[in-house]
N, C-alpha and C positions, 0 to 999 in steps of 0.2 A: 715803529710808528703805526699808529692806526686810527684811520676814520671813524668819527665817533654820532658827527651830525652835524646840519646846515642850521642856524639861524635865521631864522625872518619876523620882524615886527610883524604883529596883527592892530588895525584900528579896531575890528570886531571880532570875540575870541567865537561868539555863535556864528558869525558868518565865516568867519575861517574854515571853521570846526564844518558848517555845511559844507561848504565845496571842497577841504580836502578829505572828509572824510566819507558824508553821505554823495557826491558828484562822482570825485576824482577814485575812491574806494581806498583811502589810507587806512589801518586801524590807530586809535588813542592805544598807545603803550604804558605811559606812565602822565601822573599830574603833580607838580609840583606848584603848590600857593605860598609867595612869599609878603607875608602880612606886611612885617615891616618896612617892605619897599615897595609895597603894590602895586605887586606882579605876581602873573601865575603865570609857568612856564607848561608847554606839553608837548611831548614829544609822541610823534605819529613814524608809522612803518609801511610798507606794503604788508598786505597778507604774507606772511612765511619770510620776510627780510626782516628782521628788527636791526640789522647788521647795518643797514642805509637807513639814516632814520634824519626828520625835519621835524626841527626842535621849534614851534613857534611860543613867541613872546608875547604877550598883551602886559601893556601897563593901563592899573585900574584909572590912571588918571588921563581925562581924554587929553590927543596928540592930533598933531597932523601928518601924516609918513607921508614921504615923497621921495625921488629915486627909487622905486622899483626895479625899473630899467638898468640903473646901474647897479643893482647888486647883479644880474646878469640872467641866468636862469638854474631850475632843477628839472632834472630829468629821469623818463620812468621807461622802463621798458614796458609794453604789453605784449598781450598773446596774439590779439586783434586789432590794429590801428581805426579801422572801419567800425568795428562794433564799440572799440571806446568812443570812439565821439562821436558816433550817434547818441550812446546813453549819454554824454556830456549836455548833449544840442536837447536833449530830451525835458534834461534836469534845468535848463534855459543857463547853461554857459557857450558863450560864443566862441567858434572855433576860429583864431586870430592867423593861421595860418593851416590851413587844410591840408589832409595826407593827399595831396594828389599822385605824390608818386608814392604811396603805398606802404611810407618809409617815415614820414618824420609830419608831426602838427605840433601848434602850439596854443596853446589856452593862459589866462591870465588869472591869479588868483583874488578875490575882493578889493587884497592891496596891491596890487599892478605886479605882483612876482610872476615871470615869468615861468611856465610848466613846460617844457618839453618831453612830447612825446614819442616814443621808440619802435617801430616794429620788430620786434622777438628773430632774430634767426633772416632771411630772406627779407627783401620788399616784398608786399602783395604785389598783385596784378593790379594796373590801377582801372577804376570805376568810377562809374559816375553816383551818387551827384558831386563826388570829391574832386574829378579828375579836372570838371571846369569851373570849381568854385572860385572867385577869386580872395587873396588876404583881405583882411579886417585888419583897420588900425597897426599897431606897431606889436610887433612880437620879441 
């Protein structure tokens, strides 16, 4: 067996498309538009992983998505917990739970999917302004 990719509904395929790919740093892999069911499906990677990849869905005809939350989350390793969400807070996505301890944040994407993130190897040393930030909203 083998891991292929996550699914997530998108309500907006250019707001998706902003925060996971110009925020979050996904690359676009492939795009598939399926006319007769109007949908365009695409599948996004980290740089150098096409191997983990989140397949998201838009259908052309507007929806309302809800449960976010219970699809649960996806998660990403970095190299710097602190430097990604900075450029996250930069790009104006809200950091829903902060690395305070050096090790683990969480961000939301347009449609409420949960993003967890990873620090690479070790916790950092934690810092401020992260260490006494307190959480935002539900993560």
């Amino acid at each position: 067996m083998k891991y292929l990719h996550t699914m997530v509904r998108v309500s907006s395929l250019e707001e998706s498309l902003d925060f996971y790919c110009n925020k979050l740093g996904l690359e676009e892999l492939r795009r598939v538009e399926v006319a007769p069911g109007r949908y365009t499906l695409v599948f996004l990677a980290a740089p150098g992983h096409p191997e983990a990849q989140i397949e998201l869905t838009w259908n052309w005809d507007p929806e309302v998505l809800r449960g976010g939350r219970n699809f649960g989350h996806v998660a990403y390793q970095v190299d710097d917990i602190y430097t990604t969400c900075q450029r996250l807070v930069d790009a104006g996505v809200t950091i829903l739970r902060p690395p305070r301890d050096g090790h683990m944040a969480f961000v939301r994407s347009p449609d409420g999917i949960s993003v967890e993130l990873l620090q690479a190897g070790a916790p950092l040393p934690a810092r401020e302004p992260w260490r006494s930030m307190p959480s935002t909203g539900e993560w």
